[in-house]
C-alpha positions in Angstrom: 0.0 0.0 0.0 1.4 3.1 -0.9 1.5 6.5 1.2 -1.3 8.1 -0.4 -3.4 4.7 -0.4 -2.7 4.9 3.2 -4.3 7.9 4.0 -7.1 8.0 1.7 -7.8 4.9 3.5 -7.2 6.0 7.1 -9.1 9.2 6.1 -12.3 7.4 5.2 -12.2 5.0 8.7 -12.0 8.5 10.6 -15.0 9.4 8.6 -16.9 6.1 8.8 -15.8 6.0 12.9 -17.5 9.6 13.1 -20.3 8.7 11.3 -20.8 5.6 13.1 -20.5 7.8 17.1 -22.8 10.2 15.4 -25.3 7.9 14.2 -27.3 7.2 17.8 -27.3 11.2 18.8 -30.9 12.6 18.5 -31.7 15.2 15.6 -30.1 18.6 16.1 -32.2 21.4 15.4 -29.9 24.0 13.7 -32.0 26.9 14.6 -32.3 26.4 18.0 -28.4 26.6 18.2 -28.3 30.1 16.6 -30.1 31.9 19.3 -28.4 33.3 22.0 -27.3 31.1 25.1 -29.1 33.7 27.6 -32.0 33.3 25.8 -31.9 29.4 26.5 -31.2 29.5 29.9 -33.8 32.0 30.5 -36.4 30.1 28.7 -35.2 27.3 31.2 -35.5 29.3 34.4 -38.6 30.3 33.5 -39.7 27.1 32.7 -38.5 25.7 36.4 -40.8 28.0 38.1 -44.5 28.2 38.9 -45.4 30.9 36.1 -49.2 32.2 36.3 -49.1 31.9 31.9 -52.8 33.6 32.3 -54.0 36.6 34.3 -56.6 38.8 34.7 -58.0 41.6 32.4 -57.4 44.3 34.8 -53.8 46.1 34.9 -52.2 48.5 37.5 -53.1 52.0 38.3 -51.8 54.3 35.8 -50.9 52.0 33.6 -51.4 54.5 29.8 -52.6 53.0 26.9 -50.6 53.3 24.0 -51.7 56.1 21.4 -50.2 54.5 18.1 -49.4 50.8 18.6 -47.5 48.9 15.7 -50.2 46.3 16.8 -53.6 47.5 17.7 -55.9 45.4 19.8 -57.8 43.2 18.4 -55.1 42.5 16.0 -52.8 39.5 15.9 -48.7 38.6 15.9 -46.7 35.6 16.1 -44.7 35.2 18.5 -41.1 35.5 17.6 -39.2 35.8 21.1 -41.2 33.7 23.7 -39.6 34.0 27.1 -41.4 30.4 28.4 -41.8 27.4 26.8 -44.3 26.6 24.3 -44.4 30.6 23.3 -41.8 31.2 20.3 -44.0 31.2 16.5 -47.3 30.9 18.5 -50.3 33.3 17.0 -51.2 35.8 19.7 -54.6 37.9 19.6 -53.3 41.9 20.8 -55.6 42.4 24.3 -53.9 45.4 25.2 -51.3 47.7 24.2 -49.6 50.2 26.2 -46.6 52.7 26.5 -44.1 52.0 30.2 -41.0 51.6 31.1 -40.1 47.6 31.0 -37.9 45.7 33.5 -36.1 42.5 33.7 -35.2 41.7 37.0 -33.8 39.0 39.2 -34.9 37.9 42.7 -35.5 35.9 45.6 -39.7 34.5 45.6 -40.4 36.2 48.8 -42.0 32.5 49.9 -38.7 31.2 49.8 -37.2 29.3 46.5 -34.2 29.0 44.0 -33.3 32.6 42.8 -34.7 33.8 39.6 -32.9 35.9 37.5 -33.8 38.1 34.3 -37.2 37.6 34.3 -39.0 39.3 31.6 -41.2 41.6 31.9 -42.2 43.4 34.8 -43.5 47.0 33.9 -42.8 50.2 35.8 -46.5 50.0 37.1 -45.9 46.5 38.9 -43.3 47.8 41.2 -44.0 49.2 44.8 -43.8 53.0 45.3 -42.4 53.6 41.7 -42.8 56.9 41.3 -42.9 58.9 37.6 -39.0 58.6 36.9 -38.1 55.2 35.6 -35.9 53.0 37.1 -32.2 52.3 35.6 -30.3 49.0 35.7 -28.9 47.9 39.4 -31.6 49.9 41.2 -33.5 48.1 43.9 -36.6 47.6 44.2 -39.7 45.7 45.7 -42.4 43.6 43.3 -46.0 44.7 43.0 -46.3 42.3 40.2 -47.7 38.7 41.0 -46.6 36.9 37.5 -44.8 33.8 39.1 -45.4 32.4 42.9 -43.7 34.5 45.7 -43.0 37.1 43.2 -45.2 39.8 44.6 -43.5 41.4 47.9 -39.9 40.3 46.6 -37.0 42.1 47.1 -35.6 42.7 43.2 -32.5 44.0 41.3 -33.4 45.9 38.0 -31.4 43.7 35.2 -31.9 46.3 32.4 -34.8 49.1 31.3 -36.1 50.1 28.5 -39.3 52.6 27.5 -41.5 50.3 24.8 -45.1 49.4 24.3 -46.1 46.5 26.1 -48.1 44.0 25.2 -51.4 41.6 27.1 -52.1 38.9 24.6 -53.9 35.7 24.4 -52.2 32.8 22.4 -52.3 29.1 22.5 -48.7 27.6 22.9 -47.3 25.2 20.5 -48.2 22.3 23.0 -52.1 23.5 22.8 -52.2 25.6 26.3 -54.5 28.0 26.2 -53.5 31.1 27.6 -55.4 34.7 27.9 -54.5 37.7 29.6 -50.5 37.5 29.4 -48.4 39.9 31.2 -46.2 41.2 29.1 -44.7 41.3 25.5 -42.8 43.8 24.5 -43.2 45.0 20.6 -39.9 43.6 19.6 -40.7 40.1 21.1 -43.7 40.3 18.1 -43.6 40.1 14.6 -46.4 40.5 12.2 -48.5 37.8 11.0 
């Protein structure tokens, strides 16, 4: 056998040997390795916690409506950032759209429980004592909001801040959940249908 014999033929049982180990792996889906590893893990620790998906109609005291929504109500989107499972591409019907300052934030469930950290959304509206000027990232503060179990009454560190219209929607998740009255979208988490 000559030298370049020998590696053609080396060279195909290193191919044949990674075929073979790659063989029993489960399908990878390309797309869900493009998006951002924070965006996994988030999905996961939002997923690991008792998240009220539904809520009621009513929202907090002062909360504006939005003059010129990109999606009115009544209206619909999909879905193209879902921040818990089941939500990414779903359709969702526009309940209510309105104009806030938007916070993710991390804390302890004031019942006790695993940390949580970046949870999306909780609006300027859903915080205790929050005043007119918005709050910037690393500010304390405590939770009005009651999203997720032992959320309302916690302790919370502002993760980041942005002024956007929000969104309450109702959508059925990809696993056939129906959920109405969800608290909160943000515009850029929507795309149009």
């Amino acid at each position: 056998m000559n030298k370049k014999t020998g590696k053609l033929v080396g060279t195909a049982l290193f191919a044949s040997f990674l075929l073979a180990a790659c063989g029993d792996t489960e399908e990878v889906n390309v797309e869900s390795e493009a998006e951002p590893t924070e965006q996994m893990e988030e999905e996961d620790t939002h997923s690991s916690h008792n998240m009220n998906h539904s809520g009621s109609v009513e929202v907090p005291e002062g909360l504006e409506e939005a003059a010129h929504p990109a999606y009115p109500v009544g209206s619909t989107a999909i879905i193209q950032h879902g921040h818990m499972d089941g939500m990414e591409g779903a359709e969702a019907k526009i309940v209510g759209a309105y104009d806030t300052a938007v916070y993710t934030v991390s804390y302890t469930p004031a019942n006790g429980g695993d940390p949580v950290e970046d949870h999306k959304w909780v609006i300027h509206e859903e915080i205790e004592n929050a005043g007119d000027k918005p709050f910037v990232a690393g500010d304390e503060v405590t939770l009005a909001a009651d999203h997720m179990e032992g959320m309302k009454g916690a302790s919370a560190m502002i993760d980041s801040a942005v002024n956007t219209t929000v969104y309450m929607i109702d959508f059925t998740t990809t696993d056939g959940e129906k959920v109405t009255n969800h608290k909160w979208v943000t515009e850029d988490e929507l795309t149009a249908k």
